[in-house]
N, C-alpha and C positions, 0 to 999 in steps of 0.2 A: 333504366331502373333507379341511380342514383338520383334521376332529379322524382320528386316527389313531396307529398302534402304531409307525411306518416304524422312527423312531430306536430304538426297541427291538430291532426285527427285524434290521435292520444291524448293532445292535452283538454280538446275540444269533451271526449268521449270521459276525460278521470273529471272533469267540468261539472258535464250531466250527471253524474254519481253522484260528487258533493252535492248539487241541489236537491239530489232524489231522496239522500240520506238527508239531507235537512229538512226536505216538508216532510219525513217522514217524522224523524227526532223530535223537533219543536211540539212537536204535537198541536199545531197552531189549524182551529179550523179556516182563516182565510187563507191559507198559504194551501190548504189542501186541494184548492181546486187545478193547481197549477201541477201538482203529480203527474197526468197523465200525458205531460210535455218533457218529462225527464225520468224517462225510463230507466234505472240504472241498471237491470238485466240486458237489454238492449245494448249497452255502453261495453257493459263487461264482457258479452258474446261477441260482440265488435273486434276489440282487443286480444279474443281469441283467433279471429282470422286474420290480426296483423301479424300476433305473436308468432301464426303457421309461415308465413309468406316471412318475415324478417328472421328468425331464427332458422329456417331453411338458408338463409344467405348467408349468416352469421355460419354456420357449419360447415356447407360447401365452401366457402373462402376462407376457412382457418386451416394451416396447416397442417395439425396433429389435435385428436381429440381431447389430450391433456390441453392445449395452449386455449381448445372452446371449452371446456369446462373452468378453464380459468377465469376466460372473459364474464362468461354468464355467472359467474359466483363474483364478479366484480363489479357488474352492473347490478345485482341483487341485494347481495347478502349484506353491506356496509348498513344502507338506511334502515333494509327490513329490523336487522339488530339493534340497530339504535332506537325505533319506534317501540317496539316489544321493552326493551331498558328503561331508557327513558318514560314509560305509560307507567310500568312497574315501580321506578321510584318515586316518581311526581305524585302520581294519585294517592299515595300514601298520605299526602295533604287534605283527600277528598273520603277517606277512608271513618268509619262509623268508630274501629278500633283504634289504639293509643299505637304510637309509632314502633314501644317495642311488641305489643302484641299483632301488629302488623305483620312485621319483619320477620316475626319468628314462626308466623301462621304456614302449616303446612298447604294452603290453597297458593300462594306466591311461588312457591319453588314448584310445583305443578304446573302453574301458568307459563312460569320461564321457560320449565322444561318442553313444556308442551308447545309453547307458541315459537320457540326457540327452535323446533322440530319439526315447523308447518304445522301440526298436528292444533290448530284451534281449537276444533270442533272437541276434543278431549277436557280441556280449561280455557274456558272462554273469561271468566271475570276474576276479578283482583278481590280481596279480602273487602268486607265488607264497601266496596265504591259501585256505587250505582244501584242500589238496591229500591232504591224511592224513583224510578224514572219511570213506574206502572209498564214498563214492558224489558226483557232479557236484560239482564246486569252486565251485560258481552264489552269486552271492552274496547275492540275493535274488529266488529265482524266484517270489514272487507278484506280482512286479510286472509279469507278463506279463499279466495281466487289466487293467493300467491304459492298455495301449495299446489294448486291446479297447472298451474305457469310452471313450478317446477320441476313438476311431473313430466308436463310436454318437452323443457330441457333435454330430460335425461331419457324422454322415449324417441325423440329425433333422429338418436342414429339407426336404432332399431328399426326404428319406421322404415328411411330411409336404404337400409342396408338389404331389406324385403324389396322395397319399392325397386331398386335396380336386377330385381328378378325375374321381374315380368320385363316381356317387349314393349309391352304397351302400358306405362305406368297407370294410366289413366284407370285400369280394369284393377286394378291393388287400389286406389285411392275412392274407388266407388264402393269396393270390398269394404274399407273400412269405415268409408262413410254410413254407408246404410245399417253396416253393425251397430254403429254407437245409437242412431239416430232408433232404431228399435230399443237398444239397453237405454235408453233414456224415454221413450215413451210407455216401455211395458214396464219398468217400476214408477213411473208418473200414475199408471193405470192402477197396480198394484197398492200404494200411496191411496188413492181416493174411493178404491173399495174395502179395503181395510180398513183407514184411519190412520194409517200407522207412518208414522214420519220417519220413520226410520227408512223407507223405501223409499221417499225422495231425498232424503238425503244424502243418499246411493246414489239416486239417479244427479248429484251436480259435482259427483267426481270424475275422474279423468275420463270414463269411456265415454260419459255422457256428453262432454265438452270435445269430442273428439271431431264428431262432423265439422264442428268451426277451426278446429285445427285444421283437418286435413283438406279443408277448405281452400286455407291460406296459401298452404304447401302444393296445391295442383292449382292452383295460379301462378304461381312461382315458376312452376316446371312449364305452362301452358303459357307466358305472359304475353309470347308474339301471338298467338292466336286469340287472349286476350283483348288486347291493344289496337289490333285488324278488326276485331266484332264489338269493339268496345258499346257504341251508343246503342248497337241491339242488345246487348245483353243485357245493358242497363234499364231498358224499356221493359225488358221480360223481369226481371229482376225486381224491380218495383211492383210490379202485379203481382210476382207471384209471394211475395213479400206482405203486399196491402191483405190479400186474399186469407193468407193464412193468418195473420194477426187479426183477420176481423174473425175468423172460426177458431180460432185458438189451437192452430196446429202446428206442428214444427217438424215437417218433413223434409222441405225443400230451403225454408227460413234460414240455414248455417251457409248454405252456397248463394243465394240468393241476397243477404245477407254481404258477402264477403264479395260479390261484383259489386254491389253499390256501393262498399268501401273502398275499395281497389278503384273505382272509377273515379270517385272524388281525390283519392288517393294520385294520382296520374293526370288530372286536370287542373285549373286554376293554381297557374304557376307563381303567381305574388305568393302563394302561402308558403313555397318552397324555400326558405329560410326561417320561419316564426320562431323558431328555435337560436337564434345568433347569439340570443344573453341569457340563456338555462334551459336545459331539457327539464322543467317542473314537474312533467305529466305526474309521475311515478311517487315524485314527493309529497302531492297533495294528496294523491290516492290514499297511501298508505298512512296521514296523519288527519286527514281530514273529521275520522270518525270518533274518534275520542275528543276533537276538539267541540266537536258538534253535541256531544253527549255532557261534556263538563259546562258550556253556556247553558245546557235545560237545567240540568241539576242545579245548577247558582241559582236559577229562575230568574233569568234575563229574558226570555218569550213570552214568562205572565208577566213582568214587572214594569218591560219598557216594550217599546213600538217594534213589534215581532222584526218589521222591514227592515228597519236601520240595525235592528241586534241582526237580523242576517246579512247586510250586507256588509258591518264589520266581521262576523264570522268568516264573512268568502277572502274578506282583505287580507285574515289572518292567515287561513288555509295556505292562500298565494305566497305572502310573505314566509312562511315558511318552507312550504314547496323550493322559493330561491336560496333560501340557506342549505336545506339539506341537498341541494342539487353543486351548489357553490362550495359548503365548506363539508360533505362526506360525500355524495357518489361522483361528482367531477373526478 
């Protein structure tokens, strides 16, 4: 199990985000053809079946639940804090209002609180910054998957403390997979004979992201049976995979899904160090999105050659990514 691709696949999957959040941001019609090659839902569901499979090991191998809440609040919480601070003072530069009407604006201390508490989705934007970007003022909406992440932290033991109830774990992990996999298609359902977005945006909290957890996690516990059926499952895996993306269903997609990551995952061992000089994945993730919103706003994607303003954007992303990997979450 130790040898493996993970740090590849993360940094490969927070990769395809930043691109997907960029032809989406730029608002650049030639860059929009290339969307439908960087799926960032895709990336993020991904992520949720490594998060099952590595935070199962993380737990099982840590000796007391205080010393794993420790860890996972150490690998988390330093950058998340810093990106949410830092967004909050800087853009005070990008802000419509004067620095102390800013500072004093009760939507700031909202945001901090808010975003400070996972809770985005409560204050999403900063006092007057980003109001002219013709779509949401959010100041950094990928960070709505990090309450999602924290969530599966803190339901891990729970999971797992059921899971060692049954003889046959496998009948608890099917339990819960088909739960969520229904609470996320019947308010998807709900959502689109309504209107009403408030039902999908139900459906992309924890229950619904749960199938890709619990994905991860009975691979973990199955990984020799894994590992023995590896290139068949991976054949079925891919089909069944192709199949529902081409009908737009997501039944089988969170475990089908999570073999084709675990396989890549487990294979092509050159990848098994790409991480020697920064775990970035995490760092880009989370700062990517304001960076990509402050180059529109300048209007660097009408002004100069959308390609080269994005590929100093990705240079930046990265270079940042090494700092906060280098000088906060190391």
């Amino acid at each position: 199990m130790r040898q493996n691709n993970f740090n590849f696949l993360r940094f490969y999957f927070a990769f395809v985000v930043v691109i997907g959040h960029l032809i989406e941001l730029s608002n650049v019609d030639s860059l929009k053809k290339f969307a439908p090659y960087f799926s960032a839902y895709i990336s993020v569901t991904a992520f949720f079946c490594i998060s099952g499979f590595l935070i199962t090991s993380s737990y099982l191998n840590t000796p007391s639940l205080k010393d794993y809440f420790k860890k996972r609040a150490a690998r988390l919480l330093p950058a998340y804090i810093l990106v949410v601070i830092v967004c909050a003072f800087f853009l005070s530069f990008m802000s419509r209002y004067s620095f102390h009407d800013y500072f004093t604006h009760p939507q700031l201390f909202r945001y901090l609180v808010a975003n400070l508490s996972f809770l985005n989705f409560v204050q999403p934007c900063l006092p007057g910054v980003f109001l002219d970007n013709g779509s949401s003022c959010a100041v950094n909406a990928a960070l709505w998957t990090l309450k999602v992440e924290v969530s599966f932290y803190l339901a891990i033991p729970i999971l797992l403390y059921f899971a060692n109830k049954f003889k046959r774990k496998y009948i608890f992990f099917l339990l819960i997979y088909f739960a969520s996999v229904v609470y996320r298609n019947y308010l998807e359902h709900l959502s689109d004979v309504s209107g009403n977005g408030l039902y999908s945006m139900l459906s992309h909290q924890l229950p619904g992201f749960l199938s890709y957890f619990i994905s991860g996690i009975g691979l973990y516990y199955y990984y020799d049976f894994f590992m023995k059926n590896k290139k068949l499952l991976f054949i079925i895996a891919i089909i069944v995979f192709a199949v529902e993306r081409r009908f737009g269903w997501e039944v089988f997609t969170p475990v089908s899904l999570s073999v084709i990551v675990f396989t890549l995952a487990f294979s092509f061992k050159q990848f098994n160090s790409f991480a020697r000089h920064g775990d970035i994945s995490y760092g880009i993730y989370i700062f990517h999105y304001p960076i990509i919103r402050i180059a529109y706003s300048l209007g660097y994607f009408e002004n100069y050659n959308p390609y080269l303003v994005s590929l100093v954007v990705i240079c930046i992303v990265i270079l940042v990514g090494f700092v906060s990997w280098h000088l906060v979450e190391k």
